[in-house]
DSSP file (Angstrom, degrees, kcal/mol; ACC not computed):
  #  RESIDUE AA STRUCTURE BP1 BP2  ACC     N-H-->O    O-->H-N    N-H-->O    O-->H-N    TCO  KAPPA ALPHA  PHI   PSI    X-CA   Y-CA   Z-CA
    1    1 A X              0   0    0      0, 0.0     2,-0.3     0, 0.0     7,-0.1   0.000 360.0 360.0 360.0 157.0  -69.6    7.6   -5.3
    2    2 A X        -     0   0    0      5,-0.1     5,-0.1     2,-0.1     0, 0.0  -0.797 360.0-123.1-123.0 150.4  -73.0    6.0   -5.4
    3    3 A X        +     0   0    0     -2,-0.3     2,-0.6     3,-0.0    -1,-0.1   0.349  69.6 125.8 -62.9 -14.0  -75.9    7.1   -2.5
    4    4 A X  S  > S-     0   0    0      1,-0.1     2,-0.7     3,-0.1     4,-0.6  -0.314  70.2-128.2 -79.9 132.3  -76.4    3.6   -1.5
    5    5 A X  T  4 S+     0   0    0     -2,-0.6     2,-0.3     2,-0.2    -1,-0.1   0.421 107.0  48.4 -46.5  -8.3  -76.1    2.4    2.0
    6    6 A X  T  4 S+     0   0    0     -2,-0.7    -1,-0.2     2,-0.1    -3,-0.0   0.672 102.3  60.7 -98.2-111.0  -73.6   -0.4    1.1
    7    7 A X  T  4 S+     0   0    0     -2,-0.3    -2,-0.2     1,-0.1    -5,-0.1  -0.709  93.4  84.2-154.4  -6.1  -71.6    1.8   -0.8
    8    8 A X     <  +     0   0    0     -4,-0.6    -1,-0.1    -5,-0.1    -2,-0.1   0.622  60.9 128.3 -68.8 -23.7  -71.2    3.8    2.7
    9    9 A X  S    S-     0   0    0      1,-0.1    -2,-0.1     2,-0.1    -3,-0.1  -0.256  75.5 -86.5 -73.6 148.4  -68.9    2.3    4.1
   10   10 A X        -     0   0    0      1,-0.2     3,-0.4     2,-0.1    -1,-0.1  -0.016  32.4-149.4 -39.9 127.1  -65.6    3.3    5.6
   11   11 A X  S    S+     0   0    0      1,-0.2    -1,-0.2    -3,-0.1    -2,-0.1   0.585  98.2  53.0 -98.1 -29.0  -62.9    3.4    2.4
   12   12 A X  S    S+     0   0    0      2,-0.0    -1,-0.2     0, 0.0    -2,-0.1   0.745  88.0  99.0 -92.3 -13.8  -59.8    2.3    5.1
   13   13 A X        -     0   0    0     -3,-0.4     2,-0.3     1,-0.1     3,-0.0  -0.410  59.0-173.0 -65.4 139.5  -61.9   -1.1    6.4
   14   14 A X        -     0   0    0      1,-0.1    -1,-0.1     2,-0.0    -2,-0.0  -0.999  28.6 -83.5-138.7 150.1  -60.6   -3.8    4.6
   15   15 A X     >  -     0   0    0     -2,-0.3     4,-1.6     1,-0.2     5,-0.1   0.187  38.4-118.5 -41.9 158.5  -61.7   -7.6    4.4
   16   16 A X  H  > S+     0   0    0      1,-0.2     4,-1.3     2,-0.2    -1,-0.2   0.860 114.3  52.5 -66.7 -39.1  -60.4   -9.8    7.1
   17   17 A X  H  > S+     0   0    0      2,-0.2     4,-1.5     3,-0.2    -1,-0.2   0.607 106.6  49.9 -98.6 -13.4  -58.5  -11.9    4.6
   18   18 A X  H  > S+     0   0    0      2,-0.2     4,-3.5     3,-0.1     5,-0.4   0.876 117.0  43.0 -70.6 -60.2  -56.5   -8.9    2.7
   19   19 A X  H  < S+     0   0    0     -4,-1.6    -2,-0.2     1,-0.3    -3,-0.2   0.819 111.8  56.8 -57.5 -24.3  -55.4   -7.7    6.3
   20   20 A X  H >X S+     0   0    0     -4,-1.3     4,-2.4     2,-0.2     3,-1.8   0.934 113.8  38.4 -36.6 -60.9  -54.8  -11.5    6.8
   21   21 A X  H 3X S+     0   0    0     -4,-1.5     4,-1.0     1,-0.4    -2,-0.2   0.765 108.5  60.5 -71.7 -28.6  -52.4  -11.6    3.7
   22   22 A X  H 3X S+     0   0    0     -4,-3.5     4,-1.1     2,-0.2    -1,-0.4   0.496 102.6  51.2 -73.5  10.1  -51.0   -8.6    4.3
   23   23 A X  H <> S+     0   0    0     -3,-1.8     4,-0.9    -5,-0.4    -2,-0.2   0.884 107.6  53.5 -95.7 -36.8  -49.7   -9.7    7.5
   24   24 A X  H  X S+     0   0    0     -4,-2.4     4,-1.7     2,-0.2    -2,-0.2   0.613 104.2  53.0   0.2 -62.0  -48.4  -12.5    6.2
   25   25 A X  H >X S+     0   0    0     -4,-1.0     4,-2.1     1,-0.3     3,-0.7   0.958 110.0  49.6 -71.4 -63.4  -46.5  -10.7    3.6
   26   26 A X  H 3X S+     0   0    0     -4,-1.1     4,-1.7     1,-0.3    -1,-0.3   0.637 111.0  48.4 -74.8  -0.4  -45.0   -8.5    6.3
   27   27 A X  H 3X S+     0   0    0     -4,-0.9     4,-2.5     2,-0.2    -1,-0.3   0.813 114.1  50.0 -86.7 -38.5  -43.9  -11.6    8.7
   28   28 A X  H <X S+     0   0    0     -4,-1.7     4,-4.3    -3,-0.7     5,-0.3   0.967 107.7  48.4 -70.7 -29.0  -42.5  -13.0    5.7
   29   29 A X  H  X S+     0   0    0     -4,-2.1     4,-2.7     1,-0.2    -2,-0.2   0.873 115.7  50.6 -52.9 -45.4  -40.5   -9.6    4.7
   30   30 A X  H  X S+     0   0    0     -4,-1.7     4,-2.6     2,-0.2     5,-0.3   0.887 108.1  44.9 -61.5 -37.5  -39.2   -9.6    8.4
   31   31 A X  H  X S+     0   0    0     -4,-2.5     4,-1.9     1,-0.2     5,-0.3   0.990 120.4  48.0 -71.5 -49.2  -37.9  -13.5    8.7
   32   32 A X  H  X S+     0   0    0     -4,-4.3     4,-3.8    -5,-0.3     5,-0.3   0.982 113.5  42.8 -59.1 -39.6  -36.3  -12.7    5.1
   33   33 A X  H  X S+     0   0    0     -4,-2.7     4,-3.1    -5,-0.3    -1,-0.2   0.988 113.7  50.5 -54.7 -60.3  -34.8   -9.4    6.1
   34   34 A X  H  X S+     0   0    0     -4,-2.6     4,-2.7     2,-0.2     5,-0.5   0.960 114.4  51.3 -32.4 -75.1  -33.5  -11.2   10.0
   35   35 A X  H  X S+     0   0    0     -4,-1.9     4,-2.2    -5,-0.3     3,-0.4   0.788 108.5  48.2 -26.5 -70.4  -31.9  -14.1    7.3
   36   36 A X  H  X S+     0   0    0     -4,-3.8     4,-2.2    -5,-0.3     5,-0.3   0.890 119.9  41.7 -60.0 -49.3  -30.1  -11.2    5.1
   37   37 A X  H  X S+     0   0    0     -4,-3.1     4,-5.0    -5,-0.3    -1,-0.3   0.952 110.5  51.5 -51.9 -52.9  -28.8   -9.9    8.4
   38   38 A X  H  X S+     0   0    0     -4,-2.7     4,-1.8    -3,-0.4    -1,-0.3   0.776 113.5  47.6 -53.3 -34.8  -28.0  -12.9   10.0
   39   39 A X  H >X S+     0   0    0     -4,-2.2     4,-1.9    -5,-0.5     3,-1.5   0.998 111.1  45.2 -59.9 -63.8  -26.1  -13.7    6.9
   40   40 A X  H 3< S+     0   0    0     -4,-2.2    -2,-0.2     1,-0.3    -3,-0.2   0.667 113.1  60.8 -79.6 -24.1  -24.0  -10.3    6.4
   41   41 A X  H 3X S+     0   0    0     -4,-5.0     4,-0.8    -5,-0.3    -1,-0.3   0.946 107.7  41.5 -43.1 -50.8  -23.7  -11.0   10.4
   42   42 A X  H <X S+     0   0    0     -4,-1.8     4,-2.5    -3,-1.5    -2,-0.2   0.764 111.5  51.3 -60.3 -32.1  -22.0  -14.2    9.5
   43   43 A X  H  X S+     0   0    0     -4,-1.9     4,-1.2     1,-0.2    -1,-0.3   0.633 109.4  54.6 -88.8  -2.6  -19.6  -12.9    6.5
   44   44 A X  H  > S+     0   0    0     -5,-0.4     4,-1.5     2,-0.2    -1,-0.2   0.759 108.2  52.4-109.7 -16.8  -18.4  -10.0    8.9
   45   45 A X  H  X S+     0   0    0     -4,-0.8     4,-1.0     2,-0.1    -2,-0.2   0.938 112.8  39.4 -24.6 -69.6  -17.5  -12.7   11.2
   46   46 A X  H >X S+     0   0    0     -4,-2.5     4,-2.6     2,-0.2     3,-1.6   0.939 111.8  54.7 -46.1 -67.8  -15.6  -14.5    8.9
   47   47 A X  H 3X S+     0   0    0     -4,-1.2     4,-2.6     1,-0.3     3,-0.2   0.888 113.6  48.9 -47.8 -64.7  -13.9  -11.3    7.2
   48   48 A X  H 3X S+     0   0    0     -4,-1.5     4,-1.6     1,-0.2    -1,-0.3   0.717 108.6  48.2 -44.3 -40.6  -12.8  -10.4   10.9
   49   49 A X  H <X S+     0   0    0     -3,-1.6     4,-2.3    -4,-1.0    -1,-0.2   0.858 117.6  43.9 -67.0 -28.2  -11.3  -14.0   11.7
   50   50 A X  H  X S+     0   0    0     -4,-2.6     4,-2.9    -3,-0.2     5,-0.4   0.931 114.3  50.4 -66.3 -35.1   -9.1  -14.0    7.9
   51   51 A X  H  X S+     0   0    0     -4,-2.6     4,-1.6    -5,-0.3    -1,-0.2   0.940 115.2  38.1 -81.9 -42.3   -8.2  -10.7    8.6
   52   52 A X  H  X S+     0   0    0     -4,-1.6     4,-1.0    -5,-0.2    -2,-0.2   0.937 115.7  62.8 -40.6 -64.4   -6.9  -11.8   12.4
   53   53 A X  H  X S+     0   0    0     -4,-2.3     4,-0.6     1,-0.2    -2,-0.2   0.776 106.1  38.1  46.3 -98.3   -5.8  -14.7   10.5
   54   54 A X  H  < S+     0   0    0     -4,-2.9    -1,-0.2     1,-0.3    -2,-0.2   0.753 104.8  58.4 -71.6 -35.8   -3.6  -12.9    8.6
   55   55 A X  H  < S+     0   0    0     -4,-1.6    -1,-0.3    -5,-0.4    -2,-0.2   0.938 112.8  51.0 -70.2 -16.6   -1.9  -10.1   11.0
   56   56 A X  H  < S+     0   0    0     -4,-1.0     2,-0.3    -3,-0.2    -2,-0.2   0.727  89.6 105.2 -91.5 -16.4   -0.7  -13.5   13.2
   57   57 A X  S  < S-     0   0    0     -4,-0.6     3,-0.0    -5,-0.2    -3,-0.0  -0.502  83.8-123.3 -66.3 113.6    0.6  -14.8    9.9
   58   58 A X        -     0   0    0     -2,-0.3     2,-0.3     1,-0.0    -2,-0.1  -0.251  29.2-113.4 -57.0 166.2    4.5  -14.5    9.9
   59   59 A X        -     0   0    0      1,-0.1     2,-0.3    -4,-0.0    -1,-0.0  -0.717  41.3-127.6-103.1 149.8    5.6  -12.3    7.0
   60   60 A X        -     0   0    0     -2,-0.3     2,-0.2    -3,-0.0    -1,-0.1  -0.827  19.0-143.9-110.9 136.2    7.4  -14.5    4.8
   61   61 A X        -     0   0    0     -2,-0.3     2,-0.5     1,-0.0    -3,-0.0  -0.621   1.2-140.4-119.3-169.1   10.6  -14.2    3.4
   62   62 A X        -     0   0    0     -2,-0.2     2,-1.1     2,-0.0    -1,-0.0  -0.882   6.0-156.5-113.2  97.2   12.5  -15.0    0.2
   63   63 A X        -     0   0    0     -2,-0.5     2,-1.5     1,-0.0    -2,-0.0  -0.431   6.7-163.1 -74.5 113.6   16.0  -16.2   -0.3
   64   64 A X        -     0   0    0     -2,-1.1     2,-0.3     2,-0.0    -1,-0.0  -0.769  10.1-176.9 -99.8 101.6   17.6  -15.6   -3.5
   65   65 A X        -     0   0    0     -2,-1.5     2,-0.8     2,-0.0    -2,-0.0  -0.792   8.0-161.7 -83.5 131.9   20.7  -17.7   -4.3
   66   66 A X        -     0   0    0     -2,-0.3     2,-1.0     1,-0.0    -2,-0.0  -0.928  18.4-136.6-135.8 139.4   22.8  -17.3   -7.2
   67   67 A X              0   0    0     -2,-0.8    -1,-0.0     1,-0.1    -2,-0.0  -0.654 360.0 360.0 -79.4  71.6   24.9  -19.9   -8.2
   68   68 A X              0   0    0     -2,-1.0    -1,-0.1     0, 0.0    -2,-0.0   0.445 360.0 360.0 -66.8 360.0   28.7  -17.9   -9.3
């Protein structure tokens, strides 16, 4: 570290336009994370309606005929 009065300055201040981009950054990380939820919301929808879906499904049967 150098004795000169510019060289004083507080080590956590950072420029207006990093703390700009970083907020950026983190608004974008949130809308992408909300998407990934909102997706994996959507697919557990889904899973849940097939799976409903499927218990209402009569069980199907099979006739076997044999010709004597």
């Amino acid at each position: 570290m150098s004795d000169r009065p510019e060289d004083q300055k507080h080590p956590k201040m950072l420029p207006s336009l990093v703390v700009g981009l970083l907020r950026e950054k983190c608004r974008q990380q949130a809308a992408a994370i909300a998407a990934l939820k909102a997706k994996n919301q959507g697919q557990a929808v889904e899973i849940e309606e097939l799976r409903a879906a499927l218990e209402r499904r009569p069980a199907q049967s099979v006739e076997i005929h044999r010709d004597a």
